[in-house]
N, CA and C atoms as a LAMMPS dump frame, in Angstrom:
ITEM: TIMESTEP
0
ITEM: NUMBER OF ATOMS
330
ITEM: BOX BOUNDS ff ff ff
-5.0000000000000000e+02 5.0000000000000000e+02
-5.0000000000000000e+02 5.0000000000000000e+02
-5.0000000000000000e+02 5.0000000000000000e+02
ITEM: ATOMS id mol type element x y z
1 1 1 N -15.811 -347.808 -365.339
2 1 2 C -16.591 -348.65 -366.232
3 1 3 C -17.568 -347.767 -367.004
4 2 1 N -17.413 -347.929 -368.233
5 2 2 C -18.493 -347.494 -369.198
6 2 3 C -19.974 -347.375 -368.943
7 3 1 N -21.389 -346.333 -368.775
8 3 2 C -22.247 -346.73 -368.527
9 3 3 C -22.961 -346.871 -369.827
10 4 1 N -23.746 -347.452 -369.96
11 4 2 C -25.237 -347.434 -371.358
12 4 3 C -25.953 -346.72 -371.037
13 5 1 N -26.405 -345.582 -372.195
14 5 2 C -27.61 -344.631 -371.362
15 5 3 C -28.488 -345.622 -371.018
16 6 1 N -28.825 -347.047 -371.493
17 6 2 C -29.956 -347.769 -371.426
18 6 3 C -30.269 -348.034 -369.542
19 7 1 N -29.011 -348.058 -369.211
20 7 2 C -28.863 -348.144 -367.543
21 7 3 C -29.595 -346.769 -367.062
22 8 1 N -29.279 -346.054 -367.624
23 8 2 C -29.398 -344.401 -366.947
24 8 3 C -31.234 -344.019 -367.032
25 9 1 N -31.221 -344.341 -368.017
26 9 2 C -33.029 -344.389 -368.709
27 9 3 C -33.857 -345.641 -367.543
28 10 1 N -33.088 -346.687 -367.413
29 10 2 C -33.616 -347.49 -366.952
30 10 3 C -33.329 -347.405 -365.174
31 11 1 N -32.839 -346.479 -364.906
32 11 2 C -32.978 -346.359 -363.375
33 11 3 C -33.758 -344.78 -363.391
34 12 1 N -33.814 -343.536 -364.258
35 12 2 C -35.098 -343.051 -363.928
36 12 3 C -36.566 -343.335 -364.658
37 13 1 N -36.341 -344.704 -365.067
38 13 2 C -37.531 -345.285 -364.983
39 13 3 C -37.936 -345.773 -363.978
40 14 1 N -36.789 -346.066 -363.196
41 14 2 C -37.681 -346.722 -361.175
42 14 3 C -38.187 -345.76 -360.483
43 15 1 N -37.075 -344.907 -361.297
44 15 2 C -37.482 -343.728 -359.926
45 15 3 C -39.677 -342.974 -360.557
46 16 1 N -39.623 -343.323 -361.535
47 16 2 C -40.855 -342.492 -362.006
48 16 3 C -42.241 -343.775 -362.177
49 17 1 N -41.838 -344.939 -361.84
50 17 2 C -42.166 -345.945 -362.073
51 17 3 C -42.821 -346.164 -360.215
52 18 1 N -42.146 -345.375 -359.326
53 18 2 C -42.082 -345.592 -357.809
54 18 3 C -43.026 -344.986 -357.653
55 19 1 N -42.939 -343.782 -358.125
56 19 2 C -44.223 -342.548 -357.928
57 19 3 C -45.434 -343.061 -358.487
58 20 1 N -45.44 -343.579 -359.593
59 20 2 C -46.477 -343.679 -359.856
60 20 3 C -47.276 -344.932 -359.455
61 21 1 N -46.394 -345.845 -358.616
62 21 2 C -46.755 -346.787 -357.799
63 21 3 C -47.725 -346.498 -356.701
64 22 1 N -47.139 -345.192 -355.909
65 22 2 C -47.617 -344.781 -354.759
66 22 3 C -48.843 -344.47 -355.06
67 23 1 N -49.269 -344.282 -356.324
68 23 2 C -51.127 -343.44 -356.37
69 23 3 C -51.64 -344.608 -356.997
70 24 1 N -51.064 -345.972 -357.456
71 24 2 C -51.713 -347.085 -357.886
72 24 3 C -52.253 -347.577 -356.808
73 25 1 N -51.377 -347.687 -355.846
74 25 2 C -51.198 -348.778 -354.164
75 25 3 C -52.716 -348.239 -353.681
76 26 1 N -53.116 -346.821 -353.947
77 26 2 C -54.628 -346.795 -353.335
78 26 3 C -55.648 -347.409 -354.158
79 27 1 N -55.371 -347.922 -354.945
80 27 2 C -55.905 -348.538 -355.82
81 27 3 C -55.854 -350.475 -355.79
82 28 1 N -54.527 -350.471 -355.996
83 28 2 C -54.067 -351.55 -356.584
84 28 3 C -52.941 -351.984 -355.783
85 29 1 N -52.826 -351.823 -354.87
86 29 2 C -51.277 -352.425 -354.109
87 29 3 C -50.566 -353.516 -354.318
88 30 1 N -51.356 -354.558 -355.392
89 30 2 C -50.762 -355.892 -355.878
90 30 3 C -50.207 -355.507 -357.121
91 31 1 N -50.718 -354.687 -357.846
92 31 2 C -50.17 -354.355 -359.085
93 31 3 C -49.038 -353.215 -359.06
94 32 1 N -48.926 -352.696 -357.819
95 32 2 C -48.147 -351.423 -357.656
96 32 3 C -46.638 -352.298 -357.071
97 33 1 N -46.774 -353.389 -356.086
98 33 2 C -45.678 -354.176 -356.074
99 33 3 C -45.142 -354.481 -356.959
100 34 1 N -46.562 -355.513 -357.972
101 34 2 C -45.332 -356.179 -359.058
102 34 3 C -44.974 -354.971 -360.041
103 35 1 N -45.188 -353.894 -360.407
104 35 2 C -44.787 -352.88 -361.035
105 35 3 C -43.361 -352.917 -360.526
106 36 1 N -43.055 -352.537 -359.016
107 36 2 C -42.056 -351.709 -358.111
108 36 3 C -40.946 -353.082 -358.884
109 37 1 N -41.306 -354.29 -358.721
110 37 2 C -40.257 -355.541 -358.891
111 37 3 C -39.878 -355.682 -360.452
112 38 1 N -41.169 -355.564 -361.246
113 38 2 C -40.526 -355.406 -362.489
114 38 3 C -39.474 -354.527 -363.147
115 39 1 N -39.941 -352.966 -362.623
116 39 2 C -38.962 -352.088 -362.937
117 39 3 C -37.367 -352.333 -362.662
118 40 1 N -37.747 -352.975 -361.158
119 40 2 C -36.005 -353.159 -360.585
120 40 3 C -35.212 -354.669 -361.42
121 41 1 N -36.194 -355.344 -361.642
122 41 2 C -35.714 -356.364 -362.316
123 41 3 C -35.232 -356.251 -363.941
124 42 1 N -35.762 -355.504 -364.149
125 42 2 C -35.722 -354.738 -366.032
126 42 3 C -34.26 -354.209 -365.561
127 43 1 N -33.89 -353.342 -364.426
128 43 2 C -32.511 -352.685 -364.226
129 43 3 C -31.747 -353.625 -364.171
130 44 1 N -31.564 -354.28 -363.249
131 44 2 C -30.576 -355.311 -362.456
132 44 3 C -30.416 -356.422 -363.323
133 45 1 N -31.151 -356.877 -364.076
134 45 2 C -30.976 -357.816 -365.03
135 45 3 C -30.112 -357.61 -366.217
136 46 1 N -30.354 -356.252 -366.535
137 46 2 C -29.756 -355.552 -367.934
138 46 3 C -28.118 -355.216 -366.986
139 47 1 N -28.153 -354.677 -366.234
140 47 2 C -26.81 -354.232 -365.934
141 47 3 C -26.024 -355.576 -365.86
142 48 1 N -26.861 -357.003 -365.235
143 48 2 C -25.979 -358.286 -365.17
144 48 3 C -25.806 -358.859 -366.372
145 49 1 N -26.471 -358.539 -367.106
146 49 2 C -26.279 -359.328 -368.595
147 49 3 C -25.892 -358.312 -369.838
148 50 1 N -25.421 -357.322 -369.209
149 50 2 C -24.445 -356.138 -370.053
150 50 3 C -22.666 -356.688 -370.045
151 51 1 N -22.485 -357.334 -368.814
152 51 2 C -20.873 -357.269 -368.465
153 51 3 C -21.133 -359.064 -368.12
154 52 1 N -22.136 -359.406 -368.332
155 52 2 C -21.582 -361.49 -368.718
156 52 3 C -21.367 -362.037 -370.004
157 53 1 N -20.859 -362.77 -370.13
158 53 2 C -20.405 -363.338 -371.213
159 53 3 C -21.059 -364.281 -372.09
160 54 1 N -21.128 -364.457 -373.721
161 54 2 C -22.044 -365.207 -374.219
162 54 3 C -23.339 -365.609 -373.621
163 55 1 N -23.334 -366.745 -373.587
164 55 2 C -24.909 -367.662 -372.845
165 55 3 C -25.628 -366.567 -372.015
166 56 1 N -24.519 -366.416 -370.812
167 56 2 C -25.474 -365.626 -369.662
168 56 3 C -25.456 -364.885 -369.511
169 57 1 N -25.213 -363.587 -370.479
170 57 2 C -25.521 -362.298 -371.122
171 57 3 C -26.531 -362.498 -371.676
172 58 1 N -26.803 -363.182 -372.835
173 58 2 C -28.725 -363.46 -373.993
174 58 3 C -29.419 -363.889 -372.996
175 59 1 N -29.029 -364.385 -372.001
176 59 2 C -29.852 -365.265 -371.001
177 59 3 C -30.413 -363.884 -369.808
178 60 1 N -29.302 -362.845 -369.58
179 60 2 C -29.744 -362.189 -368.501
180 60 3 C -30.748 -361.316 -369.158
181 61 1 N -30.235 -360.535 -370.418
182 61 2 C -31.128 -359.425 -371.08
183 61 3 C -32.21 -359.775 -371.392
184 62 1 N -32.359 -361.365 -372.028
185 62 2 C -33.646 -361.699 -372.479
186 62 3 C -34.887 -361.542 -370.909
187 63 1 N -34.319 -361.916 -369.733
188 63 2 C -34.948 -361.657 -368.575
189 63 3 C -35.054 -360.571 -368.236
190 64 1 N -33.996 -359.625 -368.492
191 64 2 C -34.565 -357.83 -368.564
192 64 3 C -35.544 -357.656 -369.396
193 65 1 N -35.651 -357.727 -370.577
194 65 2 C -36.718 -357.794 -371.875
195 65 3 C -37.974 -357.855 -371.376
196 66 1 N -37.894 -359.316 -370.834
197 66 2 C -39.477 -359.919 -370.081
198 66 3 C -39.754 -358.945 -369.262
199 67 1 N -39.024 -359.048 -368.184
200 67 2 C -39.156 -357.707 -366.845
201 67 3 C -39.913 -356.584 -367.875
202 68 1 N -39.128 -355.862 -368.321
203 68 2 C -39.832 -354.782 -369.098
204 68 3 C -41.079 -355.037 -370.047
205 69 1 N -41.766 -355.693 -370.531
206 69 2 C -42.903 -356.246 -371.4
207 69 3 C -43.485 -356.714 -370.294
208 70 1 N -43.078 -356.928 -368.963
209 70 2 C -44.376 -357.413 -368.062
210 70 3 C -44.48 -356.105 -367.706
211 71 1 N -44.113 -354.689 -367.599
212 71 2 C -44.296 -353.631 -367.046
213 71 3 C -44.902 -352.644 -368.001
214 72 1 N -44.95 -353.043 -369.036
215 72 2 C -45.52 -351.945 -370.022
216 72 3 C -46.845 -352.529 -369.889
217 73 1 N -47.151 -354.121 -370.087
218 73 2 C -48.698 -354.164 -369.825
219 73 3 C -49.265 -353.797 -368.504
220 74 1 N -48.627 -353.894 -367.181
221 74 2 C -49.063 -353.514 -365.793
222 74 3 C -49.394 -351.605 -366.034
223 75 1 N -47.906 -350.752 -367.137
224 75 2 C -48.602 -349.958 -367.096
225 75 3 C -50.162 -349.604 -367.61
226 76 1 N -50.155 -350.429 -368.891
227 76 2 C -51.341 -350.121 -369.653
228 76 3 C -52.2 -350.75 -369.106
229 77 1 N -52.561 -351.92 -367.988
230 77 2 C -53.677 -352.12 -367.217
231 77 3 C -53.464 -350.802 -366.47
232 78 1 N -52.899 -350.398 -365.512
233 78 2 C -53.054 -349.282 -364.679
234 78 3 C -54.109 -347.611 -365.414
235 79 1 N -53.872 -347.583 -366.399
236 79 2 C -54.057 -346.609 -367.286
237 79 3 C -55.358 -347.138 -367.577
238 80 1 N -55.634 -348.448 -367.938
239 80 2 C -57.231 -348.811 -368.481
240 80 3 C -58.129 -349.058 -366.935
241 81 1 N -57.353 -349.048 -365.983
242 81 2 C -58.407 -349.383 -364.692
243 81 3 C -58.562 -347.819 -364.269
244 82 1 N -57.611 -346.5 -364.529
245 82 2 C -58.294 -345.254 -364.066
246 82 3 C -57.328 -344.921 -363.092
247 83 1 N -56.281 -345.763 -362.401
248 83 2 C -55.184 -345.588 -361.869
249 83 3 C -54.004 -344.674 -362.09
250 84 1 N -54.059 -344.849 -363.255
251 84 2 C -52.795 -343.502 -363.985
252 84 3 C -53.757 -342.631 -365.321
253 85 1 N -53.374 -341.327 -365.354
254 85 2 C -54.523 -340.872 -366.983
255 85 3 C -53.615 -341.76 -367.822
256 86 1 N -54.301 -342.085 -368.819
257 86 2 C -53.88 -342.728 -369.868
258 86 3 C -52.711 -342.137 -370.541
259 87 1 N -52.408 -340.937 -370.501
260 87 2 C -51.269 -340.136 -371.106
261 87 3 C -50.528 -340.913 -370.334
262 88 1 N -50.289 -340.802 -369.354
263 88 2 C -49.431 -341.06 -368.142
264 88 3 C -48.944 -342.231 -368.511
265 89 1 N -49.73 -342.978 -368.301
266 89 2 C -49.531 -344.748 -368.361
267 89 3 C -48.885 -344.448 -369.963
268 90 1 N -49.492 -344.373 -370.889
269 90 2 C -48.668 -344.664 -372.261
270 90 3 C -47.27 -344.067 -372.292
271 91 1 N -46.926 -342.673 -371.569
272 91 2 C -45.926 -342.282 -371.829
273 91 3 C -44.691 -343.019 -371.167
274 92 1 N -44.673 -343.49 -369.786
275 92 2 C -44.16 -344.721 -369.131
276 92 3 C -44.079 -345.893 -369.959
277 93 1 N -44.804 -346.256 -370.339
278 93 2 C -44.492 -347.5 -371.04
279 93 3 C -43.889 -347.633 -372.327
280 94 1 N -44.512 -346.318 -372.87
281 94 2 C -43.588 -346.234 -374.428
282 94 3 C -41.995 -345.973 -373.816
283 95 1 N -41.95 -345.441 -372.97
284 95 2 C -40.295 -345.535 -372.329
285 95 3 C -39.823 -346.896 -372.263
286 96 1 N -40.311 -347.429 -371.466
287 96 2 C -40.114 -348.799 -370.915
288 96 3 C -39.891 -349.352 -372.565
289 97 1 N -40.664 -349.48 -373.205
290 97 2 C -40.841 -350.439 -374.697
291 97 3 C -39.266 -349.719 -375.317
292 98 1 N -38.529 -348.393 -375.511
293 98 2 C -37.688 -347.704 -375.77
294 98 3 C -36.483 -348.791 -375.621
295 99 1 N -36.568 -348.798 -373.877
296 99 2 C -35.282 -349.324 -372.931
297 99 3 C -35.17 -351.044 -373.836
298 100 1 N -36.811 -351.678 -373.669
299 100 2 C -36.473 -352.75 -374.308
300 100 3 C -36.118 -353.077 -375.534
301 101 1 N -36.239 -351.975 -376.309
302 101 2 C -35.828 -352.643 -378.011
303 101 3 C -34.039 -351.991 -377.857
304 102 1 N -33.757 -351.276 -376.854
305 102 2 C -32.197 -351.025 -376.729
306 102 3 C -31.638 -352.291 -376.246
307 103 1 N -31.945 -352.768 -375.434
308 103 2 C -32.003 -353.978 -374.765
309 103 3 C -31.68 -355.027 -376
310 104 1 N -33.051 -355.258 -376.42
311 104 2 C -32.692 -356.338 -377.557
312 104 3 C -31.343 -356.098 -378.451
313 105 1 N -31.138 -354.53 -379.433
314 105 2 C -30.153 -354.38 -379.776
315 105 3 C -28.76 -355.023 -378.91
316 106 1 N -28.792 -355.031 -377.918
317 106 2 C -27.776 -355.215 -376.975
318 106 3 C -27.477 -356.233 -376.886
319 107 1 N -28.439 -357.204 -376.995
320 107 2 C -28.777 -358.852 -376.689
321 107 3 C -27.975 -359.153 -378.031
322 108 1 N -28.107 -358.479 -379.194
323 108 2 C -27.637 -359.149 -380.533
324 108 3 C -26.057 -358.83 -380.933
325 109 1 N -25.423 -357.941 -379.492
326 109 2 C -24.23 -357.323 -380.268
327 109 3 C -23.102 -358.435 -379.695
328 110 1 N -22.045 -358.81 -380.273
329 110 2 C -21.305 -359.537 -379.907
330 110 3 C -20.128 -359.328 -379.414
């Protein structure tokens, strides 16, 4: 089966998304969870709504989409509370924002 780099981008985004969980959690351990769930949900969603059909393909990606736009703001709270340097946090999330406008492209192809 064919992969999308968008898959490939979007699983070492967990993996860098994990790490940077671990130095939130002394911080923030509620925000470092829902980080850990968003990331995996941004993956798992996109890979299920890559290979479904009509409806519940727009239906799965648009829920990857969300997943990812709830994780770019968790990064950029993390980054404004002192949790990640701000480089850090923006450069994560401008990834994340990357994966999602591939995403959307994806959502529109037929």
């Amino acid at each position: 089966m064919k992969q999308l780099r968008v898959f490939d981008e979007l699983i070492n985004l967990n993996r860098d998304v994990a790490q940077a969980a671990k130095r939130i959690a002394r911080y923030d351990a509620d925000l470092a969870r829902q980080m850990r769930r968003a990331a995996v949900s941004a993956a798992s969603n996109a890979a299920e709504g890559a290979y479904n059909r009509k409806g519940n393909r727009t239906n799965q990606l648009n829920v990857a989409m969300c997943s990812g736009r709830e994780l770019v703001v968790q990064l950029r709270i993390a980054g404004a509370c002192g949790y990640l340097t701000e480089p850090n946090a923006m450069e994560l999330a401008e990834r994340v924002d990357r994966c999602v406008a591939q995403l959307y492209r994806l959502s529109l192809a037929r």
